[in-house]
SEMI-307263 format. One record per residue: residue number from 1; residue in three letters; chain; x, y, z of N, C-alpha, C in turn. Coordinates in steps of 0.001 Angstrom, whole numbers, padded with zeros to 6 digits. Example, Ala and Ser with C-alpha at 12.3 -4.5 7.8 and 13.67 -1.06 7.14 Angstrom:
BEGIN
(1, 'ALA', 'A', (013190, -005690, 007800), (012300, -004500, 007800), (013200, -003300, 007800))
(2, 'SER', 'A', (012850, -002250, 007080), (013670, -001060, 007140), (012900, 000030, 007870))
***
This chain:
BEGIN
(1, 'UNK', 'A', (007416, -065224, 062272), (006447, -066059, 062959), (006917, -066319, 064387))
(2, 'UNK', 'A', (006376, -066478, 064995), (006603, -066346, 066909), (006204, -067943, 066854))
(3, 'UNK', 'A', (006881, -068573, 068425), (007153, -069944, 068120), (005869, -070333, 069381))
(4, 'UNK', 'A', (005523, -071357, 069893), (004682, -072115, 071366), (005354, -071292, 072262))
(5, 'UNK', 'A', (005057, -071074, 073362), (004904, -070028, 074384), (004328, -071437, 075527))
(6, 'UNK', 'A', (005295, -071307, 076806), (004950, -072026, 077745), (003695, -071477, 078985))
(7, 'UNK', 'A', (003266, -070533, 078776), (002235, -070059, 079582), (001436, -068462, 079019))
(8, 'UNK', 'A', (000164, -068686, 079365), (-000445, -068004, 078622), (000026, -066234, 079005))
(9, 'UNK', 'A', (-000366, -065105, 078951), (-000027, -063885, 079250), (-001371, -063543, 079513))
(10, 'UNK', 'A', (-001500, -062191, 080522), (-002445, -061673, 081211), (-002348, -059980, 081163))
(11, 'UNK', 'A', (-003462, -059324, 081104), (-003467, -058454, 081502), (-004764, -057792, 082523))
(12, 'UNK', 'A', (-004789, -056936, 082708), (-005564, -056084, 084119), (-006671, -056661, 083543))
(13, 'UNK', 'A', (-007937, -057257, 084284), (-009283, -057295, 083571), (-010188, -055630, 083797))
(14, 'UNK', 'A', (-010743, -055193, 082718), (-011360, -054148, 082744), (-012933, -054868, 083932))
(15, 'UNK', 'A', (-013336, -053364, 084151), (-014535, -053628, 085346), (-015289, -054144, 084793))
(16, 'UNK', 'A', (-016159, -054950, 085464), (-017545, -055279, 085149), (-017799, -056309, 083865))
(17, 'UNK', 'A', (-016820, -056959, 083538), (-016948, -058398, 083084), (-016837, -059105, 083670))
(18, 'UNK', 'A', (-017927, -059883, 083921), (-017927, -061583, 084412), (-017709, -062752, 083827))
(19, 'UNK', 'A', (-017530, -062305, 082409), (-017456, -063904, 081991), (-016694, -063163, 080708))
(20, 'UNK', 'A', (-015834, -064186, 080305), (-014566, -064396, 078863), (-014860, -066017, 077940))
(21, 'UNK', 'A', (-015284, -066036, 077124), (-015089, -067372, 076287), (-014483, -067197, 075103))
(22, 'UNK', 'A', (-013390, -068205, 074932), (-012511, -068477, 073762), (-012820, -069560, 073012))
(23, 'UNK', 'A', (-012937, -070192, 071847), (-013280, -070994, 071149), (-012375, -070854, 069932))
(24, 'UNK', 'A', (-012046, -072014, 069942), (-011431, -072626, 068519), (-011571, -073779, 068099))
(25, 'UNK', 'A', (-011372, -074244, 066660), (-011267, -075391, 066372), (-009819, -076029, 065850))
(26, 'UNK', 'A', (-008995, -075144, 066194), (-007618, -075399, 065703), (-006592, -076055, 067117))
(27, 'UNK', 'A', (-007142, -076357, 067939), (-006026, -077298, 068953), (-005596, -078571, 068199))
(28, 'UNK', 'A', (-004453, -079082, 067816), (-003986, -080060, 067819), (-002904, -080994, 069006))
(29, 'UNK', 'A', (-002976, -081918, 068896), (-002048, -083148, 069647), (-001886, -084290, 068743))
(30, 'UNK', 'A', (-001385, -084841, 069881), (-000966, -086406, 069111), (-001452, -087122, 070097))
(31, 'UNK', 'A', (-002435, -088285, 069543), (-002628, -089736, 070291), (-001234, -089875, 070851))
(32, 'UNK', 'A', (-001742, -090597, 072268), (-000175, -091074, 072854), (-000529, -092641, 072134))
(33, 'UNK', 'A', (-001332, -093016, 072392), (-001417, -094530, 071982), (-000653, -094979, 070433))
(34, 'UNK', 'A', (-001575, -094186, 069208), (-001285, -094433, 067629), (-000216, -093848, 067052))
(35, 'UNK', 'A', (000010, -092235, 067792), (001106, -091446, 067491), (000101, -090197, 066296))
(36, 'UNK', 'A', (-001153, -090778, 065881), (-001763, -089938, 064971), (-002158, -088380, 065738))
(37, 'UNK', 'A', (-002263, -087683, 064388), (-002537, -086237, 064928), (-004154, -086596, 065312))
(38, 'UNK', 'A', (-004476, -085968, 066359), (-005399, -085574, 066968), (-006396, -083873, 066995))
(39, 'UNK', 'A', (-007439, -083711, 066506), (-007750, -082378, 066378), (-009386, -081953, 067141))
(40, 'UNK', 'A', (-009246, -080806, 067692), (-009823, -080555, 068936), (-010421, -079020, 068626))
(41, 'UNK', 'A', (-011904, -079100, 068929), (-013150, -078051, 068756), (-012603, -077733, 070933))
(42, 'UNK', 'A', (-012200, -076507, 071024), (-012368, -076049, 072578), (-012691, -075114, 072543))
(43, 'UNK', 'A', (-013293, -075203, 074064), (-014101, -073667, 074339), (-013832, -073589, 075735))
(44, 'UNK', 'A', (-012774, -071955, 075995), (-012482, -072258, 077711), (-013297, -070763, 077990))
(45, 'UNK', 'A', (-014001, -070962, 079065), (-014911, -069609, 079861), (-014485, -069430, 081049))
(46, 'UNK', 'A', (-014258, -068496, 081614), (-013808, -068168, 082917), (-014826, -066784, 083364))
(47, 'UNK', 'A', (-014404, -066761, 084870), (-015025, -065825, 085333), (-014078, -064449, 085706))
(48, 'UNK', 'A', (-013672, -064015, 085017), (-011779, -063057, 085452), (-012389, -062596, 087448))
(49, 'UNK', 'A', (-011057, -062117, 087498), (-010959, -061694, 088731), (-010176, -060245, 088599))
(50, 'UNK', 'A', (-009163, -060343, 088898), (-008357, -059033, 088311), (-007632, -059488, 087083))
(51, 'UNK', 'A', (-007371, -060833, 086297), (-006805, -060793, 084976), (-007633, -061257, 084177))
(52, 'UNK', 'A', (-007284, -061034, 082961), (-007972, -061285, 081599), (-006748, -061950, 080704))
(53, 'UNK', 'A', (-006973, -063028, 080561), (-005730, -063872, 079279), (-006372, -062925, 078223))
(54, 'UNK', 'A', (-004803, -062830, 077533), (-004186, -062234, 076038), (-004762, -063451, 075142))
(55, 'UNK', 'A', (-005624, -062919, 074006), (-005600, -063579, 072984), (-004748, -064177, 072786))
(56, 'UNK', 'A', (-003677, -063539, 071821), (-002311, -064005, 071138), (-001463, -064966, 071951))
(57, 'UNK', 'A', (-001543, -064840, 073064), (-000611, -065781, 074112), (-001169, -067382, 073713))
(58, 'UNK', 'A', (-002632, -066839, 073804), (-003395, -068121, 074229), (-003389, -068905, 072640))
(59, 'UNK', 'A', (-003039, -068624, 071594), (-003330, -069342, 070524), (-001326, -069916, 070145))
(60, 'UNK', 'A', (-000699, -069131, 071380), (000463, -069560, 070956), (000893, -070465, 071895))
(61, 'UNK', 'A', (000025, -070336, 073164), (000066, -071386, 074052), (-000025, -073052, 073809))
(62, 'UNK', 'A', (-001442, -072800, 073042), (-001944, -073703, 072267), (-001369, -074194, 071280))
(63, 'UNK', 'A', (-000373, -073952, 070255), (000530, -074593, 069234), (001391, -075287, 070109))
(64, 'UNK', 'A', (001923, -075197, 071584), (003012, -076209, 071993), (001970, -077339, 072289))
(65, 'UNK', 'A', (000976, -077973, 071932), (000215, -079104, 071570), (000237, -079738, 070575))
(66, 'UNK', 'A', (000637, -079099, 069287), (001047, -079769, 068258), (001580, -081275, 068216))
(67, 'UNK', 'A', (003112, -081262, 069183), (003861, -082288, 068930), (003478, -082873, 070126))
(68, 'UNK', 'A', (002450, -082944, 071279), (002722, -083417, 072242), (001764, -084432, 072222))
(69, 'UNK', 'A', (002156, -085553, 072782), (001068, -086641, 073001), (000667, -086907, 074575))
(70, 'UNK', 'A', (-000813, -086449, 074065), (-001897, -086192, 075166), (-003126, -086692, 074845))
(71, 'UNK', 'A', (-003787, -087481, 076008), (-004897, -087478, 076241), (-005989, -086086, 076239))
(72, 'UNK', 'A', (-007130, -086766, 075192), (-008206, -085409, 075870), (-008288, -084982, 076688))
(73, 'UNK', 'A', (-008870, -085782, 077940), (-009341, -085718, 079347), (-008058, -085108, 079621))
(74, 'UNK', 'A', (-006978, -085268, 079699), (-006021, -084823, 080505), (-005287, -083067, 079533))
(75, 'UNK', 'A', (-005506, -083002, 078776), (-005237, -082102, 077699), (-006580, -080694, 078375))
(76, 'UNK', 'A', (-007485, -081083, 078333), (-008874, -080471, 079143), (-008075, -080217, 080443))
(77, 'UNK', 'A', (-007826, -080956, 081341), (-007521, -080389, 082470), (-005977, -079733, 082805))
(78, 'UNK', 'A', (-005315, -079865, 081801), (-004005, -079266, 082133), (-004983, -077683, 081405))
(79, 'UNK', 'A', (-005085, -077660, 080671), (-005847, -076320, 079884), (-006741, -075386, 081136))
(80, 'UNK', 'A', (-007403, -075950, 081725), (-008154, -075273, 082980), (-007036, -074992, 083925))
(81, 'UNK', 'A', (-005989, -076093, 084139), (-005137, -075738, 085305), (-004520, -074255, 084410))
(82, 'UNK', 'A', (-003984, -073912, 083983), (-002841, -072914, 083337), (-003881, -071610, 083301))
(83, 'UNK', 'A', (-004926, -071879, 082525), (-006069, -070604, 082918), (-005688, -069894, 084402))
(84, 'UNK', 'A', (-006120, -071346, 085170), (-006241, -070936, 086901), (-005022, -070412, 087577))
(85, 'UNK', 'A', (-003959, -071003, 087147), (-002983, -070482, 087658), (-002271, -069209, 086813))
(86, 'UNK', 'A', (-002254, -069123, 085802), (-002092, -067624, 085692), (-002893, -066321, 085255))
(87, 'UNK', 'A', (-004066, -066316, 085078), (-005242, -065783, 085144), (-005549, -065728, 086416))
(88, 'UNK', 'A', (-006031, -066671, 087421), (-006347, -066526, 088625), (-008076, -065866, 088618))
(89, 'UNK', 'A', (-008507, -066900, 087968), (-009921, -066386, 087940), (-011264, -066827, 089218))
(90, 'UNK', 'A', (-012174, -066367, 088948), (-013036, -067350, 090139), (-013449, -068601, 089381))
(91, 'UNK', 'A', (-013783, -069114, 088317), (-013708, -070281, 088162), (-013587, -070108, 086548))
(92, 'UNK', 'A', (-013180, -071678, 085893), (-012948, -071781, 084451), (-013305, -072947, 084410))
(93, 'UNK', 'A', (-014231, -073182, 082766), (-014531, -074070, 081923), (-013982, -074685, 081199))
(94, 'UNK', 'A', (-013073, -075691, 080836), (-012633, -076446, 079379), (-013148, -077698, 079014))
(95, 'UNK', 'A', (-014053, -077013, 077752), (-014882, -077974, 076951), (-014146, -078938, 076216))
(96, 'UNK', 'A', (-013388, -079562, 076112), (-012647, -080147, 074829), (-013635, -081143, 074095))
(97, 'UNK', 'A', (-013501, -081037, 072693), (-014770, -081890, 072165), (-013383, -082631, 070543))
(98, 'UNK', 'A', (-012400, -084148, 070708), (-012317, -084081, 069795), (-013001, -084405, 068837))
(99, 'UNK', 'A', (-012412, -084803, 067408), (-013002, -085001, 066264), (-012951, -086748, 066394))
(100, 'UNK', 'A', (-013991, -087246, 066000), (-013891, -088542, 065814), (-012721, -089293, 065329))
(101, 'UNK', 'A', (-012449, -090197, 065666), (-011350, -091063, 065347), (-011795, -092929, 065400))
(102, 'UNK', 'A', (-012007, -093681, 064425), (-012635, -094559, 064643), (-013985, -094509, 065142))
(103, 'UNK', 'A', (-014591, -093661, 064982), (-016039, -093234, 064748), (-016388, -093238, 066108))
(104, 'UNK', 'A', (-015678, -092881, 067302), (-016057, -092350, 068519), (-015026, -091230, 068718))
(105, 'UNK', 'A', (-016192, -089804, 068920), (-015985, -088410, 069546), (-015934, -088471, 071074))
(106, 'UNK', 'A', (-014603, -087764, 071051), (-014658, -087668, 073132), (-014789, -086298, 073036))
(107, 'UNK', 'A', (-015389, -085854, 074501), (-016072, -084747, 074867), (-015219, -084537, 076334))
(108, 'UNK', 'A', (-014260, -084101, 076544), (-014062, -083950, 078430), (-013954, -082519, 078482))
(109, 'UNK', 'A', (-014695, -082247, 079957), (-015110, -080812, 080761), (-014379, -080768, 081552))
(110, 'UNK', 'A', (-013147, -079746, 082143), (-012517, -079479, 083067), (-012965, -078489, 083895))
(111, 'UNK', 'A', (-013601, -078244, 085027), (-014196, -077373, 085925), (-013000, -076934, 086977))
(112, 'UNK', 'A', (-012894, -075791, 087364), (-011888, -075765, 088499), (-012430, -073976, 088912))
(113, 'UNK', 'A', (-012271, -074029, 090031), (-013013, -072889, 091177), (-012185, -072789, 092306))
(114, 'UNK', 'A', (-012124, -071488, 092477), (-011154, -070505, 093862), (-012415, -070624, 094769))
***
């Protein structure tokens, strides 16, 4: 088994795709506040430029969230930043939608554009 991976991996984007979307429902964190696990429906879209994120990177990227305690909103935008900076796309989406907790669902959108 291969362990969290601090940044996602890239390769050449083939021609003539404009758009990439990833979706899962398997992101986890931890409330910073309760310490409880936290679990997260995301969906990141980008527009590639010359790279295309690696599947496999990106779901191993995503396990170093497990133990970490993070905010949605801020969990959403570190997720768009790491796209942007090593992808280097013309722009990226992160939907984060968690699961209710005390019977309010948060929803935060991270937008970011070259």
């Amino acid at each position: 088994m291969r362990h969290a991976i601090d940044h996602v991996e890239v390769f050449p984007a083939p021609a003539n795709v404009t758009s990439v979307r990833f979706t899962t429902d398997e992101l986890a964190s931890v409330c910073p506040v309760t310490q409880q696990p936290d679990l997260a429906h995301v969906v990141i879209e980008y527009g590639p430029d010359q790279w295309c994120i690696e599947s496999k990177s990106l779901k191993l990227y995503l396990w170093g969230f497990r133990d970490r305690a993070v905010f949605a909103e801020a969990l959403a935008a570190e997720l768009a930043g790491e796209v942007m900076i090593t992808a280097q796309p013309h722009h990226v989406t992160v939907t984060l939608t968690q699961r209710p907790r005390g019977g309010i669902e948060v929803q935060a959108v991270a937008r970011l554009e070259r």
